[in-house]
N, C-alpha and C positions, 0 to 999 in steps of 0.2 A: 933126579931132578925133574925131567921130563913127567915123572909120578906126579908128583908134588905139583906141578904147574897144572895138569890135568885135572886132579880133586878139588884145585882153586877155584878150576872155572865150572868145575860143576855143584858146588857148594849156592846156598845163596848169597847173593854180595850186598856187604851191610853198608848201609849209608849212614853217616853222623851227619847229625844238625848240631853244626855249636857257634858260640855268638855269645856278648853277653846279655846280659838280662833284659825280660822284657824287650825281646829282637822274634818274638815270634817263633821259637823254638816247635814248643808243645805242637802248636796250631798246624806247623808245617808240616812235621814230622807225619802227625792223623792223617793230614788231608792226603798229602801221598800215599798211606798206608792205603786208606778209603781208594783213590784212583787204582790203586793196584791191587786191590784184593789182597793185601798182606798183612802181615801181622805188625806193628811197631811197638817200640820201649820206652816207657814211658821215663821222666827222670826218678829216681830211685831217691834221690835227695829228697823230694817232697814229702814223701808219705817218710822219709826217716826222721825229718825232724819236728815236723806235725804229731809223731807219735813220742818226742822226745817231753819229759815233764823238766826241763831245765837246759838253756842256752847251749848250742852245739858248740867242739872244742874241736881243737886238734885231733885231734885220737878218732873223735868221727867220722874224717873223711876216709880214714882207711875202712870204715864199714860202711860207709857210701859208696866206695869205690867198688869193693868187692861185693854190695850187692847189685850193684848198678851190672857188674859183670854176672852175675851170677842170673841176672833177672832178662839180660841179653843171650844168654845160653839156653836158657829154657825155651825165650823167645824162637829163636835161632833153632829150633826142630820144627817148627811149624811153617815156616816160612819157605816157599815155591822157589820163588826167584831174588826176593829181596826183603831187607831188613830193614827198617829205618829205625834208627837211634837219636830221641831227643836229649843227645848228650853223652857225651862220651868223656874219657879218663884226660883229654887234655882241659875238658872245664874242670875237672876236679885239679888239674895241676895246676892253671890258671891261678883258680880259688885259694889255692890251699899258699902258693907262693904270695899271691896278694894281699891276702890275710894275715899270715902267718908267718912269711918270708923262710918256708921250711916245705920240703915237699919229704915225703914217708917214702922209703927205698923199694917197699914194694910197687907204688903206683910208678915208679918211673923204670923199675924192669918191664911190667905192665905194657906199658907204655911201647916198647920195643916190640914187643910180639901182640900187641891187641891192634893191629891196625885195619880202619876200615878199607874198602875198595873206594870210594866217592866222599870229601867233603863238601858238605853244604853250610856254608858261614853266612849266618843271617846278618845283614845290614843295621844300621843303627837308626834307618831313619823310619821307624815304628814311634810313636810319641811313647812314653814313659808311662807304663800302668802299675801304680800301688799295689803291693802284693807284701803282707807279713813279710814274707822268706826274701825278699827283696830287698838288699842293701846300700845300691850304689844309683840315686839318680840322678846325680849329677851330669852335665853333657860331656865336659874334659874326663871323667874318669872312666865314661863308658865308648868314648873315642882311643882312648888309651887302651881299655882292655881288648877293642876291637883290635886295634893295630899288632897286638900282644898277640891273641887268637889267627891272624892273617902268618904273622910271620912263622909261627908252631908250624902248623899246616905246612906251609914253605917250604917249613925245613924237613920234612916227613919224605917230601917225595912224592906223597899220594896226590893223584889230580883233587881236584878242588873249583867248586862254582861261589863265588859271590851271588847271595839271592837277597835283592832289593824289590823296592814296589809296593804295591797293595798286594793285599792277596793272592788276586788270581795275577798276577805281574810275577809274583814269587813262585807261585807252584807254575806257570808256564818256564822261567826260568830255570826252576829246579827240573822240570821232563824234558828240556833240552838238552841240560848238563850229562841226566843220568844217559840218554838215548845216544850222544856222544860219546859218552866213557864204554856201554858197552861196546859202539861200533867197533871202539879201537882195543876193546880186549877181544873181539871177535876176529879182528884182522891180526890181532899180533897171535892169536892161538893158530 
């Protein structure tokens, strides 16, 4: 055990950005990478279904999922101290139950051992920007899927920051969060 807690804290500790759409993700995710000299992950969804010649289905999100994972792994050698993830396996479980009211047995084992150190749940109050891949802009549905995203996280256990604001309101909010979370895995080590 003692092993194990030790390679934890020497490993990089990955941060997830998740939120729903059009909450700032992408943006957040860079600009901390940028602050930190680190590497970030970008969403894997994008370039999967941009490259897709016909509407994404169920069966998708399990290859979204596992390259979203796969594309944080490669990430994850390069990285010093930290990982930022614009996105991680609870927006595909989100998605895929919203959608489809079915989540795929692998992403929810997933799910149990892919957990990050730090969530970052973007705020809703980003106006709504048009994007193709972009489905829901209504304000009730994306108030909802926030509330949805708040309570996952919750129930994880992992600390977690709320980042609202403009920009630099958000990334000052997010270098609080993380500079907190290490202190306190530095005192509990």
């Amino acid at each position: 055990m003692v092993k194990k807690i030790f390679l934890t804290m020497l490993l990089p500790k990955i941060i997830s950005i998740i939120g729903p759409e059009s909450t700032g993700k992408s943006t957040l995710a860079r600009d901390l990478a940028v602050h930190f000299g680190e590497p970030w992950v970008p969403e894997y969804a994008r370039t999967y279904i941009e490259n897709l010649n016909r509407p994404y289905t169920f069966e998708d999100l399990l290859s979204i999922a596992k390259g979203q994972l796969n594309l944080q792994d490669q990430l994850h050698r390069s990285a010093k101290n930290y990982l930022f993830c614009d996105t991680d396996l609870q927006v595909i479980k989100v998605w895929s139950l919203f959608k489809y009211k079915q989540l795929h047995p692998w992403i929810e084992t997933k799910l149990k051992t892919r957990l990050p150190h730090l969530y970052l749940l973007t705020d809703i109050d980003l106006p709504w920007e048009e994007d193709p891949q972009r489905e829901h802009p209504d304000p009730k549905t994306r108030k909802f899927l926030y509330d949805w995203y708040l309570d996952l996280i919750q129930q994880t256990g992992i600390p977690y920051a709320i980042v609202s604001g403009n920009p630099t309101q958000r990334i000052q909010k997010s270098l609080d969060a993380i500079s907190k979370k290490m202190r306190r895995n530095h005192s509990e080590g």
